[in-house]
N, C-alpha and C positions, 0 to 999 in steps of 0.2 A: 235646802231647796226653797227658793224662793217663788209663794202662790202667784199663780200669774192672773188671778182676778183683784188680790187685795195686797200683795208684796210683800204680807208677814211669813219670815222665816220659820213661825212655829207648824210644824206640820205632822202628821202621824202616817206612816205605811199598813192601809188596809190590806192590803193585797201584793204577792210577788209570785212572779211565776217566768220560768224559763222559756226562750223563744225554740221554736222548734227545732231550729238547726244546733240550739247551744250557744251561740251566739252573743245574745245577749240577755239581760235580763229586762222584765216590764215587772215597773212595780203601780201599782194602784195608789195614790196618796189621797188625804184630806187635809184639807186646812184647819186649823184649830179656830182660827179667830172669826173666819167667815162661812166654812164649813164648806167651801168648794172642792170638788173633786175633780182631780188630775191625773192623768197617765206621765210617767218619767220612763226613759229606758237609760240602762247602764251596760255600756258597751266596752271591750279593751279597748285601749290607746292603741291604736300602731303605729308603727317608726312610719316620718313620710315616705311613700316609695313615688321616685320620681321616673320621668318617661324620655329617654334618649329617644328624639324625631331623627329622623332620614337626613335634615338640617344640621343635623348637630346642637342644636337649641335641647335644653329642657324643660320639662315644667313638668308640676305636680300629674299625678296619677288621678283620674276622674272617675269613678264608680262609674256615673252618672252616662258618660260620654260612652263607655262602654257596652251599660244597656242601651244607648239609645240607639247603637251603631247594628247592635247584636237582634234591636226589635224591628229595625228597619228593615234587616232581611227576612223575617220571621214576617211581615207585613202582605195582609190577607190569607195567613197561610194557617192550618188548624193545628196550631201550638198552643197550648196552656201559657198562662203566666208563669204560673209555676216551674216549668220546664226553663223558661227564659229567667229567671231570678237563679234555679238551681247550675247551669249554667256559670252565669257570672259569678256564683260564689266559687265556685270551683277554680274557676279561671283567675280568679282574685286570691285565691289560698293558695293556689301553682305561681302565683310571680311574689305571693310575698313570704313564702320561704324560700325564694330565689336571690334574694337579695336587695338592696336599696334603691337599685337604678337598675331597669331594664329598658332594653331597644325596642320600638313600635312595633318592629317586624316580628319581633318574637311573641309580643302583645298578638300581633296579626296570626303567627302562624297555631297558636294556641287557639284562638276564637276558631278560626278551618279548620282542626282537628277535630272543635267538641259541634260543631256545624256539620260535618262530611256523615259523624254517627248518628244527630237525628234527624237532620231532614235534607235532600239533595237540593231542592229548589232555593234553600235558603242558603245553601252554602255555595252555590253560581253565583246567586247573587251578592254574597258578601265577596265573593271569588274576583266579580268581574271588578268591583271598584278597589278592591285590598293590592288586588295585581294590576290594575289599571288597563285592562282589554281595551285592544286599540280598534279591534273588527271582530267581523264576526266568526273567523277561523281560532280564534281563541276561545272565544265562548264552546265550539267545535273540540277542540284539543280537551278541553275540561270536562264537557260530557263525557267523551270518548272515556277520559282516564277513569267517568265516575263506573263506568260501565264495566269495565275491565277490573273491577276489585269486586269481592268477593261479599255479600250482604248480611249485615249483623242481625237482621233481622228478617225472618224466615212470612213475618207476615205482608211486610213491603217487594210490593211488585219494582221487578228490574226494567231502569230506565231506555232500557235498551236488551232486548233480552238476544242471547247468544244463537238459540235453539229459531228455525225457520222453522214452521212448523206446514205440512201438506197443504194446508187450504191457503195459508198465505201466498205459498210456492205457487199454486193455481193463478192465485188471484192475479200475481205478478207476471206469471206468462202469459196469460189472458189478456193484460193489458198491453203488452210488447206486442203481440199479434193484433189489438186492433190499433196500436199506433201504427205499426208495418203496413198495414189495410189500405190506411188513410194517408198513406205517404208522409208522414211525420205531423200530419193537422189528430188532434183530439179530438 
């Protein structure tokens, strides 16, 4: 390894330790000659995995392009980082035991799967540009369906909940009778 303060190749590894996921490794270095300390990480190679667009064009597979697609929906929304890196590792280990060349759309429909489990609003949102929603009856049709499945998590309120409950019921006749009242004026 060559020091990036003085460019002599003599160097010594103080420090190694594994990255959390296993990943990769980070080792700690010194330089022998000028005595600068460095961080190196050692990562596997992998085969390039490339991306079949809609075109028929391809080009390389982007990490990069994927978090930034994945934090765009996640944008103002109370997600961790962490959550959105774990995520893309997953998403990135499912297409590359899948093989060399995979199509956008399955890129796409894999980000809406692991988006519909942890957050609704971010997965409309990756939703309405992934599928290209032309109005607002679509945006409509996708609530709808988010509503109608059944929730993985017991602490997250339903978007739409099922159950009408007495006082809403009120509320609602209440307001039909003074629209009725007022001749269709509110």
């Amino acid at each position: 390894m060559r020091c990036p303060k003085c460019g002599s190749r003599d160097d010594k590894v103080i420090d190694s330790r594994q990255s959390r996921d296993g990943s990769s490794i980070r080792r700690r270095r010194q330089c022998l000659k000028c005595k600068y300390r460095y961080t190196t990480y050692e990562e596997i190679e992998r085969s390039d995995l490339r991306v079949i667009k809609t075109n028929r064009t391809h080009e390389p597979f982007d990490r990069r392009k994927l978090a930034t697609s994945i934090a765009k929906a996640f944008e103002k929304r109370s997600t961790s980082l962490l959550t959105l890196e774990d995520m893309v590792d997953e998403i990135v280990h499912e297409l590359e035991t899948g093989g060399r060349e995979v199509p956008s759309s399955v890129i796409g429909a894999k980000v809406l799967e692991k988006l519909r489990g942890v957050d609704e609003v971010a997965y409309l949102r990756y939703a309405s540009v992934y599928q290209r929603f032309q109005d607002v009856d679509q945006f409509v049709d996708a609530i709808h369906t988010l509503g109608r499945r059944i929730k993985p998590n017991a602490l997250q309120r339903e978007l739409f909940p099922t159950e009408i409950t007495k006082e809403n019921a009120n509320v609602t006749r209440r307001s039909r009778e003074r629209v009725t009242k007022n001749h269709g004026r509110i």
